[in-house]
DRENGUTOR-342147 format. One record per residue (C-alpha): residue number from 1; residue in one letter; z, y negated, x. Coordinates in steps of 0.5 Angstrom, whole numbers. Each point is the difference from the previous one (the first is absolute). Example, Ala and Ser with C-alpha at 12.3 -4.5 7.8 and 13.67 -1.06 7.14 Angstrom:
BEGIN
<rec 1, "A", <16, 9, 25>> <rec 2, "S", <-2, -7, 2>> 
***
This chain:
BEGIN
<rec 1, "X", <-50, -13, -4>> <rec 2, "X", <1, -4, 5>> <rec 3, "X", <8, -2, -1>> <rec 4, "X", <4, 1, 7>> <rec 5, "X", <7, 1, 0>> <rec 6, "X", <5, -1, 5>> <rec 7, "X", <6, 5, 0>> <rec 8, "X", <5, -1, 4>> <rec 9, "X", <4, 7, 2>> <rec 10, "X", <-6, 4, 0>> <rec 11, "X", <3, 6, 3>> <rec 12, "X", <6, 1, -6>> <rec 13, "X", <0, 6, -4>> <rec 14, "X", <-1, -5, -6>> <rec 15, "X", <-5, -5, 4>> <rec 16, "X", <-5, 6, 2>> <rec 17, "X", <-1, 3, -7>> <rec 18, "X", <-2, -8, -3>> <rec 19, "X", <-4, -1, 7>> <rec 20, "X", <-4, 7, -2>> <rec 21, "X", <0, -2, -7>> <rec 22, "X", <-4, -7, 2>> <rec 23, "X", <-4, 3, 4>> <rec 24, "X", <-2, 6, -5>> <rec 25, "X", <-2, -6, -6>> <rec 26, "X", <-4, -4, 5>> <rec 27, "X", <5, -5, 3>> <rec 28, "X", <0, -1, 7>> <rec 29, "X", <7, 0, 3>> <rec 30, "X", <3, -4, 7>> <rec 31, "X", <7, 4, 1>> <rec 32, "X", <6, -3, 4>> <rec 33, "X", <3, 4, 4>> <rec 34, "X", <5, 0, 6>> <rec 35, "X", <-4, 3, 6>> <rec 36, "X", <-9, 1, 2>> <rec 37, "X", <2, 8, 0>> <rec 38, "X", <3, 0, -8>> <rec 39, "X", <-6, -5, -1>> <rec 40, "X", <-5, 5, 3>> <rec 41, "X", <3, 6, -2>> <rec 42, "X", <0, -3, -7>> <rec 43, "X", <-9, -3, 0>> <rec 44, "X", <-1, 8, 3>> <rec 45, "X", <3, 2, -7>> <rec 46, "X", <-3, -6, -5>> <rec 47, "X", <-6, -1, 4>> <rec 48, "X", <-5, -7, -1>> <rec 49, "X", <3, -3, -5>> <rec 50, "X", <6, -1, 4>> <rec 51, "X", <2, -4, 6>> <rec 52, "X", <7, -2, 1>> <rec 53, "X", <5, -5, 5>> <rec 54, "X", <5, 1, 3>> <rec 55, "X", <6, -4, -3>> <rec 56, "X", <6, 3, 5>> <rec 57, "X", <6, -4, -3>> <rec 58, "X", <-1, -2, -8>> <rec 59, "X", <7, -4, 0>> <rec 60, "X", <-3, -6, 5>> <rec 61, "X", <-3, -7, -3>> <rec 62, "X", <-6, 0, 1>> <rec 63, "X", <-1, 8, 2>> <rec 64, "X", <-6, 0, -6>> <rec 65, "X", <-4, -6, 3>> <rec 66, "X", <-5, 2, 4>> <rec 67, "X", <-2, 8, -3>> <rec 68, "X", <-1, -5, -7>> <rec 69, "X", <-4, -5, 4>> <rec 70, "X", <-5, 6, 3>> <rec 71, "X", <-2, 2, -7>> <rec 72, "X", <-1, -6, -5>> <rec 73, "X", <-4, 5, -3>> <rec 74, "X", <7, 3, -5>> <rec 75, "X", <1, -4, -6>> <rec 76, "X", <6, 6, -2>> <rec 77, "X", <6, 2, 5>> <rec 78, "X", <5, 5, -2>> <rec 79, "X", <7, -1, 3>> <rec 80, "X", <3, 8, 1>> <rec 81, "X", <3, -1, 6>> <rec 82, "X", <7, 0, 0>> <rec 83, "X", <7, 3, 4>> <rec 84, "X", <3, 5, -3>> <rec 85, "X", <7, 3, 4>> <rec 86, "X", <7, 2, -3>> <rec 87, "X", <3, 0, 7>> <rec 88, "X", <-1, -7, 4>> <rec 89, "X", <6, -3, 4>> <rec 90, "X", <-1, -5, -4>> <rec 91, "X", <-1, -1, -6>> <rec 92, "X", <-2, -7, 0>> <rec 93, "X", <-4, -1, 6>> <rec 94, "X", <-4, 7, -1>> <rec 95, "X", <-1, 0, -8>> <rec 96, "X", <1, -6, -4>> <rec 97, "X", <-2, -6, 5>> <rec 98, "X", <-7, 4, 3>> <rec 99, "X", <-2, 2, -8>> <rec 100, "X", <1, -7, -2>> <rec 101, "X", <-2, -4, 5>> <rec 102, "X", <-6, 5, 1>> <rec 103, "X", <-2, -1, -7>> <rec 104, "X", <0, -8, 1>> <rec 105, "X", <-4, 1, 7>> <rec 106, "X", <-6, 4, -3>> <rec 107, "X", <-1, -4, -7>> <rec 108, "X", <0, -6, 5>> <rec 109, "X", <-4, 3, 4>> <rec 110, "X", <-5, 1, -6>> <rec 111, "X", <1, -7, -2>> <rec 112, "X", <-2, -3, 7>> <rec 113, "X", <-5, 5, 3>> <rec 114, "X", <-4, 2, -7>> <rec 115, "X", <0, -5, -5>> <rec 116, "X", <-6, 5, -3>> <rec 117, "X", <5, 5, -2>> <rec 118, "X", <1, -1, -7>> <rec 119, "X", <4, 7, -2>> <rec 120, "X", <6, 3, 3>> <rec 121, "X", <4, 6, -1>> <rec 122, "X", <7, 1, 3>> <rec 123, "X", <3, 7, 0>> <rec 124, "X", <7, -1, -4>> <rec 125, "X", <4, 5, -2>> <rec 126, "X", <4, 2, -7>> <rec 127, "X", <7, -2, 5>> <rec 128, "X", <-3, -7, 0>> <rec 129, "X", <2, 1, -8>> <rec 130, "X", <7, 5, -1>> <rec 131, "X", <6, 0, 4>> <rec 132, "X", <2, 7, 3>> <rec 133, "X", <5, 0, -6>> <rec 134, "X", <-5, -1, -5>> <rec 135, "X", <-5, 5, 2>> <rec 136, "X", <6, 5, -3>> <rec 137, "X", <1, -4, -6>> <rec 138, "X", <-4, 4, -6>> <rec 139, "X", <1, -7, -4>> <rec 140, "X", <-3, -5, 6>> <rec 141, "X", <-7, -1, -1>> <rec 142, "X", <-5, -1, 5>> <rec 143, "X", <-5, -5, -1>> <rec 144, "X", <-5, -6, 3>> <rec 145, "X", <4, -5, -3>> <rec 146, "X", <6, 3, 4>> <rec 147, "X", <3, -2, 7>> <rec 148, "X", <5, 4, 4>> <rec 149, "X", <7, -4, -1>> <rec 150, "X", <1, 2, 9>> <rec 151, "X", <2, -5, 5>> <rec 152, "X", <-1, -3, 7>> <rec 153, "X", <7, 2, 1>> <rec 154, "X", <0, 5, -3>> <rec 155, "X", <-7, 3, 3>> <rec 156, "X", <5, -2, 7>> <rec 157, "X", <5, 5, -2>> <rec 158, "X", <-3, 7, 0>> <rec 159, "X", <-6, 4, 3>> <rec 160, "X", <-3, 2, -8>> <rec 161, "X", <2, -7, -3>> <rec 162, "X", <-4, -3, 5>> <rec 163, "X", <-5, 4, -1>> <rec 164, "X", <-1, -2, -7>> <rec 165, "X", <2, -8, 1>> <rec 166, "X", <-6, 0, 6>> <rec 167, "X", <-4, 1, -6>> <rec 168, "X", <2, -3, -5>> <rec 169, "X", <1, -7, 4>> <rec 170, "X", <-8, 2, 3>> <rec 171, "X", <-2, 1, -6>> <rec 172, "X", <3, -6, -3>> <rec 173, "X", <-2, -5, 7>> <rec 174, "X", <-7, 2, -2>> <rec 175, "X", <0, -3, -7>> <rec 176, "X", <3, -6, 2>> <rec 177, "X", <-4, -1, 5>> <rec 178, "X", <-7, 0, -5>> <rec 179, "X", <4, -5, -4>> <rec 180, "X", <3, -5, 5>> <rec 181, "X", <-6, 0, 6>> <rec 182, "X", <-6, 1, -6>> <rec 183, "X", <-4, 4, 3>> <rec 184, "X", <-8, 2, -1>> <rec 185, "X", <2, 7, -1>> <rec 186, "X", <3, 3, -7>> <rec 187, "X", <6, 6, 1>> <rec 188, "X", <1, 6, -3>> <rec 189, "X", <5, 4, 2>> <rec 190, "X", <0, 9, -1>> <rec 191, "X", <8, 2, 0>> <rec 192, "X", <-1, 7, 0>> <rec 193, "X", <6, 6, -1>> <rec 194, "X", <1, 6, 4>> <rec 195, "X", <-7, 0, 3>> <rec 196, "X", <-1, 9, 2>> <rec 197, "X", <-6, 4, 1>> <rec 198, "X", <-5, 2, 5>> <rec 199, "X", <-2, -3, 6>> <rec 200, "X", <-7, -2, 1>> <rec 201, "X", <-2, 5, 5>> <rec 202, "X", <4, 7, 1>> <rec 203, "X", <-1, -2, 6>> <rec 204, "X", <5, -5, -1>> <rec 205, "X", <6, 5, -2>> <rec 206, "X", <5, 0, 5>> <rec 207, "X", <7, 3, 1>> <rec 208, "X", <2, -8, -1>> <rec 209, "X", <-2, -3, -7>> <rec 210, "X", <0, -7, -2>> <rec 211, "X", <8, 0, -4>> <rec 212, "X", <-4, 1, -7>> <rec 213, "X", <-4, 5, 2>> <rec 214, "X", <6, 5, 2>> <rec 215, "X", <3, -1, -7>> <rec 216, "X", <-5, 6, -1>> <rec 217, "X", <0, 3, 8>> <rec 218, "X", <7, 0, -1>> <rec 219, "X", <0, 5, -6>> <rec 220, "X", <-6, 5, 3>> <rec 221, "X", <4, 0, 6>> <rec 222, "X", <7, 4, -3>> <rec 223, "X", <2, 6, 1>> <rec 224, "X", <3, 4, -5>> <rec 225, "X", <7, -1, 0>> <rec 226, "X", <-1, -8, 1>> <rec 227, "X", <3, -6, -4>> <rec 228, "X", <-6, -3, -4>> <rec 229, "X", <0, -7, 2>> <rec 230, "X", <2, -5, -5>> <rec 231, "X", <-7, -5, 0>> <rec 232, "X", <0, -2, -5>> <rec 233, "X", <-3, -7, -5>> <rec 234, "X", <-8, -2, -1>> <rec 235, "X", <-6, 2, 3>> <rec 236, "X", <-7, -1, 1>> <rec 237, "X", <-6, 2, 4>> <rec 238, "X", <-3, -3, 5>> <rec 239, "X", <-6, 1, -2>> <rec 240, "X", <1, -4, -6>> <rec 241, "X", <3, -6, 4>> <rec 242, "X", <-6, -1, 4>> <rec 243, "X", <-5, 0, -6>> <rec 244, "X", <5, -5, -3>> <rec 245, "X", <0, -5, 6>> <rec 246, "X", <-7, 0, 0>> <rec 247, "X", <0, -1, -8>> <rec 248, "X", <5, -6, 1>> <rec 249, "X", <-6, -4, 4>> <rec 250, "X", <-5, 3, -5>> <rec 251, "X", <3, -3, -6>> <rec 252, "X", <1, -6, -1>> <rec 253, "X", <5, 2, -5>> <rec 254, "X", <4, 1, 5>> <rec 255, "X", <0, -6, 4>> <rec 256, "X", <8, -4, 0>> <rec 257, "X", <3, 7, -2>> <rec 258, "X", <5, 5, 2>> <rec 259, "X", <-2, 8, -1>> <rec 260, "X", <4, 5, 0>> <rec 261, "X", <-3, 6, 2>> <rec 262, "X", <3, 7, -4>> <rec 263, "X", <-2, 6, -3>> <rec 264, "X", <6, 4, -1>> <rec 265, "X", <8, 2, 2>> <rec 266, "X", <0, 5, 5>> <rec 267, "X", <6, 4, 4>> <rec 268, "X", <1, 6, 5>> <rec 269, "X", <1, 5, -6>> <rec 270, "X", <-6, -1, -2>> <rec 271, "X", <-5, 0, 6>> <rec 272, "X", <4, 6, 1>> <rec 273, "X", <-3, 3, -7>> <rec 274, "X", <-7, -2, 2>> <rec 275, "X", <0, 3, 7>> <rec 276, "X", <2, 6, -3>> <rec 277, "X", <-5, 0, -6>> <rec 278, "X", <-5, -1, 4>> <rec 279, "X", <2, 3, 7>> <rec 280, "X", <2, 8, -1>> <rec 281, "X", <0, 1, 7>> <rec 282, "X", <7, -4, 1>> <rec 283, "X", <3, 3, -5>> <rec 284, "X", <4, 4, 5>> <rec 285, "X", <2, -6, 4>> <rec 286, "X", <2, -5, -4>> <rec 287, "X", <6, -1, -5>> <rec 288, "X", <-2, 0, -8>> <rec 289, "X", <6, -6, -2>> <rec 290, "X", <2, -1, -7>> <rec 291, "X", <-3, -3, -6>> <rec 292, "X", <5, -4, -1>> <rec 293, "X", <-2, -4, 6>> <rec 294, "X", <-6, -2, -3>> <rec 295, "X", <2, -5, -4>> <rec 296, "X", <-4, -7, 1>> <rec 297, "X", <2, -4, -5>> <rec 298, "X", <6, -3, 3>> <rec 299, "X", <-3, -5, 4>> <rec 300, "X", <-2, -7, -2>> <rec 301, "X", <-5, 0, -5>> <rec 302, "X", <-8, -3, 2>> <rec 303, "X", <-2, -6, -4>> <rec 304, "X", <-8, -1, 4>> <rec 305, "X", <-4, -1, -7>> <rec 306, "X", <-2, -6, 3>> <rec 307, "X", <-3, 3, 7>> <rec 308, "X", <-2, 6, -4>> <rec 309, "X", <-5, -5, -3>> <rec 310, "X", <-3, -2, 7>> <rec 311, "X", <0, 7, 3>> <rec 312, "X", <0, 6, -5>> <rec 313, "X", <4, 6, 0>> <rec 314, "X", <2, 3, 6>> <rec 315, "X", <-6, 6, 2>> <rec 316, "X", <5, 4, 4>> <rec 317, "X", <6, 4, -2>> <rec 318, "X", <6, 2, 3>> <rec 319, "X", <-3, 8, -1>> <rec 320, "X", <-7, -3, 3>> <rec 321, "X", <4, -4, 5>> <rec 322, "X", <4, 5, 2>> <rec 323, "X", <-5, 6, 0>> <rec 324, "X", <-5, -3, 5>> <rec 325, "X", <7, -3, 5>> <rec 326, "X", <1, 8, 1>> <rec 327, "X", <-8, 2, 0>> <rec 328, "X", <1, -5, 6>> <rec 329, "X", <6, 3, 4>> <rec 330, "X", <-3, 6, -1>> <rec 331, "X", <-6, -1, 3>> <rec 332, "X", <4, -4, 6>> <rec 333, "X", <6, 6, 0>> <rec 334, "X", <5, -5, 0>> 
***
């Protein structure tokens, strides 16, 4: 096979597991990255079929130009880096203008310095299509065809609301740029739900995980007498995010569509029930909970029929996921 692909944010936590996936399936791989030392650490774990460019500001017009010219070779471009923070001074100048504008200069960039690439795949989320409010309506439906109803203003007003308007409106400016600027390229966009699972490598796990991946830290690290947290909502594995980007170039199927990536409810009580299951050897240290609190059917309800005809079910389970998120820790003694 001879298909490069370039990914941008090629050290993440989702980035990584799709770059191994590529490269497994024969894929060569061009990786963004912010530094040459993530960029060498990352061709030291992918070897050959890797190269990368150091892309050190992704919200700049133009940043992308000349890693793109330097390899006329990619006809696909992933686009999985994106800021992630609920703690910015301020919300409009570090969340919303650096998620959108980035959005906008990445697309143009492609557009201008690789007119070759003929497929896109922009990393979305499920915020990008159900307010925070909605999430915890059990009669809301989520589905491709919905966006989030969340405002710039809004967006401006608090750390969460940012977050979601930032994706919502990235989201939204990927779309109208494809149907105002008619560009080469068809896009696709993955929204994924809560995205758990393991790392990579085990040598990855840290005492400091991604925000999503400490949903299942957080719980193996109780102690007895804690408080179980109340994470709660929709959940996938990040392994079957990766195949689902990859599938959204694959299939034509995909292209000009929204996909949901989900598997099923998740939250704290239930990880917990798996540790335990699974890991006897914690039982003196963690707390056992209630079954009341493993209800999961308060939440909106996923309506992905359409997604699920481009990229299947969900390979992993919330009890794989969680089972092999702890095998890591272990390993790791974190």
């Amino acid at each position: 096979m001879s298909t490069s692909v370039f990914v941008s944010g090629a050290t993440g936590f989702i980035a990584q597991h799709i770059v191994s996936n590529l490269i497994s399936k024969g894929y060569k791989v061009v990786g963004s990255v912010r530094s040459t030392a993530k960029g060498e650490n990352l061709k030291k774990r992918f070897g050959a079929s890797f190269q990368y460019e150091v892309v050190p500001v992704l919200e700049k017009q133009s940043a992308f130009d000349g890693a793109l010219k330097s390899h006329p070779e990619v006809t696909v471009f992933l686009h999985t880096a994106s800021p992630v923070t609920f703690s910015a001074a301020d919300n409009e100048k570090d969340v919303l203008i650096p998620a959108i504008n980035g959005t906008k200069f990445v697309l143009e960039s492609i557009q201008k310095a690789a007119p070759q690439i003929k497929r896109v795949v922009y990393t979305s989320s499920i915020v990008a299509i159900a307010s925070y409010q909605q999430f915890f309506d059990p009669n809301f439906v989520c589905s491709e065809d919905v966006f989030n109803p969340v405002t710039y203003e809004e967006g401006k007003a608090h750390p969460v609301s940012a977050y979601f308007a930032s994706k919502t409106l990235a989201e939204k400016a990927a779309w109208e740029f494809v149907e105002n600027r008619k560009p080469a390229f068809v896009l696709t966009t993955v929204n994924p739900v809560f995205v758990l699972g393991p790392q990579l490598k085990d040598e990855d796990v840290t005492g400091d995980l991604n925000a999503t991946a400490e949903f299942i830290a957080g719980v193996y690290k109780l102690n007895k007498d804690d408080k179980i947290p109340e994470s709660a909502g929709h959940f996938v594995d990040v392994r079957d995010v990766a195949r689902a980007h990859i599938t959204a170039f694959e299939k034509d199927e995909a292209k000009g569509k929204r996909i949901i990536s989900y598997t099923e409810n998740f939250n704290s009580q239930l990880i917990l029930n798996i540790i335990r299951k699974h890991f006897p050897e914690l039982h003196g240290k963690l707390p056992v909970g209630t079954s009341e609190n493993s209800d999961v059917s308060k939440y909106a309800r996923i309506e992905d029929s359409k997604s699920k005809k481009i990229i299947g079910e969900g390979q992993y389970t919330l009890e794989d996921t969680v089972k092999a998120s702890v095998e890591q820790f272990l390993k790791a003694k974190v």
